[in-house]
C-alpha positions, 0 to 999 in steps of 0.5 A: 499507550503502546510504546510507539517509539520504541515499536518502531525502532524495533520493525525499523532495525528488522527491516534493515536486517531483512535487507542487508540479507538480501543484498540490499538497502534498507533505505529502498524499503518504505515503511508506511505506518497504517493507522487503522483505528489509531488516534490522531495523538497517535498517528502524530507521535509516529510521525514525530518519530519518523514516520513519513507515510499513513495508511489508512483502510476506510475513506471515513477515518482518512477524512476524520483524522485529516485535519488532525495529523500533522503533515504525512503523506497518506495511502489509501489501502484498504478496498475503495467504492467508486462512489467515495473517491471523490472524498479522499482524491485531494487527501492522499498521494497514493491509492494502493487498492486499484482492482478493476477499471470502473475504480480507476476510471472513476479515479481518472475522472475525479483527478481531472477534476483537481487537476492531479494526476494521482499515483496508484498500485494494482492489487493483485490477488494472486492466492484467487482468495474469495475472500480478498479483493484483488485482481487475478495473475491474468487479468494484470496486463488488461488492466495496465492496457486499458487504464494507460490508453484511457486514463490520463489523469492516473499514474501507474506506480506498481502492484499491490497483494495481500497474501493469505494468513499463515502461521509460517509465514514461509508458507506464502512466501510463493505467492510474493514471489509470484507478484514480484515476478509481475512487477518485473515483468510489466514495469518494463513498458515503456509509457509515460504514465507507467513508472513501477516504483512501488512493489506494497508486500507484506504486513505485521505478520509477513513483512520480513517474508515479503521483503525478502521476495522483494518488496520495497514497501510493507504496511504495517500497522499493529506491529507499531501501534500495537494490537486494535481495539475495535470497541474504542 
């Protein structure tokens, strides 16, 4: 099994090297360990050794693992259909991958019915990948609007992006900066549902990159647990 422990002290130390850089604390950056195809015992022995928050992409591995894991705070990350949140709603305590309004009424919807108001983060698309999910630049402001007049039962927590593969990660470093620029920008409304707190920025690959555009929480998954074995 992959040297988790040890893993995890090395993107820990570089988080904090990352941070002291630009002037700030390591403390600010969340880690939030994405458990993508990992077992149980491995999830656990993450959280043994720190690890306070799971991400997770797909609904059914959040919903297999569940009961298996000790206490942790779950994120779903990974693109959600309307018609699986029910499944998850009382499971995790942030969806990072809100990018249209049907999504986040349907969240508003089945959190009202839990009596929760669940935290979420805007994906923001911000390279207009075809091949990501995400909502463009422009759109971000409707949204905000439109789920904060209709949507009591959700809390706006900040934004989310993906940015595209590079093998210099410096080349993508523009369009972190770009999301950063709106989480500054619309974490300045002034509403009781809109609390920016959470700027999701950066993976395995990218993470140093993107905290230094200024992202307070970076997913990372292999870099911990090591490459995936889809064929497990």
């Amino acid at each position: 099994m992959e040297d988790i422990r040890g893993n995890l002290n090395k993107i820990n130390e570089e988080i904090k090297l990352c941070a002291e850089r630009c002037s700030r604390n390591a403390e600010d950056v969340l880690l939030c360990a994405v458990s993508k195809t990992r077992t149980p015992e491995e999830i656990n022995i993450a959280i043994d050794a720190g690890v306070t928050d799971i991400g997770e992409n797909k609904v059914q591995e959040i919903m297999d693992k569940f009961d298996a894991v000790k206490p942790v705070k779950w994120h779903m990350i990974g693109h959600l259909q309307t018609n699986k949140v029910k499944y998850i709603i009382d499971k995790v305590s942030m969806i990072h991958s809100v990018d249209s309004y049907k999504l986040a009424a349907e969240i508003n919807k089945r959190a009202a019915q839990h009596g929760l108001v669940m935290d979420i983060l805007l994906q923001v698309n911000s390279a207009e990948e075809e091949s990501k999910f995400g909502i463009t630049t422009d759109e971000t402001e409707k949204l905000i609007k439109e789920i904060l007049d209709t949507c009591e039962n959700i809390r706006i927590r900040g934004l989310m992006c993906i940015a595209p593969y590079a093998d210099d990660p410096e080349d993508i470093k523009v369009y972190f900066e770009d999301v950063k620029k709106q989480y500054d920008e619309f974490g300045k409304i002034d509403h009781p549902r809109l609390d920016f707190k959470y700027l999701s920025m950066g993976m395995s690959h990218d993470f140093p990159v993107a905290i230094e555009a200024g992202s307070n929480l970076v997913r990372v998954g292999s870099a911990i647990f090591g490459e995936r074995n889809y064929n497990k």
